[in-house]
N, C-alpha and C positions, 0 to 999 in steps of 0.2 A: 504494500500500500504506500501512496507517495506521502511525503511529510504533513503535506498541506491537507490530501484525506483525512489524517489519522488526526492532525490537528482537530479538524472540525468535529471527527467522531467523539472526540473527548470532550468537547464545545455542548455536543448535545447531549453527551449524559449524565454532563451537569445540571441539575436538577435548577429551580426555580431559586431554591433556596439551599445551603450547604453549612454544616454544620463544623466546628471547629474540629472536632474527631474524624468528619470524610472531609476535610480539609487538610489534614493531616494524612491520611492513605494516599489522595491526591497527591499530593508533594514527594511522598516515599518512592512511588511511581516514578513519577518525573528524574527525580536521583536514579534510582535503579535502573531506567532507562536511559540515559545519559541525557535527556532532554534538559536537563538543570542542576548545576553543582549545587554540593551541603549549602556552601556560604548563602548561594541565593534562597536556596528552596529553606534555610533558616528566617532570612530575611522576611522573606512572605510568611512565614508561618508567625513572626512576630507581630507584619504591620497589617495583616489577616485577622488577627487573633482577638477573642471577644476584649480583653483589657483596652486591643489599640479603638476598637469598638463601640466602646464604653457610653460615647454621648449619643450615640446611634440607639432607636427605640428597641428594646429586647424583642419585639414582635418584630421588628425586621430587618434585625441582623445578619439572620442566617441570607438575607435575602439578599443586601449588600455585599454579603462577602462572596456571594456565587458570582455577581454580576461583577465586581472587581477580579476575581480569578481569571474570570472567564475573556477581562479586558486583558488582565496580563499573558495571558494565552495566545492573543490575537497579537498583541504588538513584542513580545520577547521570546516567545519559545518559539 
C-alpha cells in the first residue's frame, strides 16, 4: 500500500473522538512502525494529553484530540 493510502486508512479509523489510552496505542504504532521517533511521538503524547487539555471542556476533549492527531497526521507523518 502507498504511504499516502495507509496514511489516510489511519485518518479514518480515527474515531470522532480519541481517548488518551488509544492515543497512546496510536503513537506506539507510529514508533514501531518507523512513521515517528520516541522524541516526537513523546512530544504529542504530552501536548495530546488530557493535563495539556485541561481548559478544553471534558465533554470534548476526547474530541479535540482526535481532530489534532489526525491534523498532525496530514501535515508530518
Amino acid at each position: 500500500m502507498e504511504r499516502a493510502d495507509h496514511l489516510s486508512d489511519i485518518i479514518d479509523k480515527i474515531s470522532q473522538s480519541l481517548s488518551q489510552s488509544e492515543l497512546d496505542v496510536y503513537l506506539n504504532d507510529f514508533v514501531r512502525y518507523n512513521m515517528l521517533d520516541e522524541k516526537t511521538a513523546m512530544l504529542l503524547r504530552v501536548a495530546l494529553s488530557d493535563k495539556s487539555l485541561i481548559k478544553v471542556d471534558k465533554l470534548d476533549r476526547d474530541m479535540v484530540r482526535a481532530d489534532m492527531l489526525k491534523n498532525v497526521i496530514i501535515n508530518i507523518i
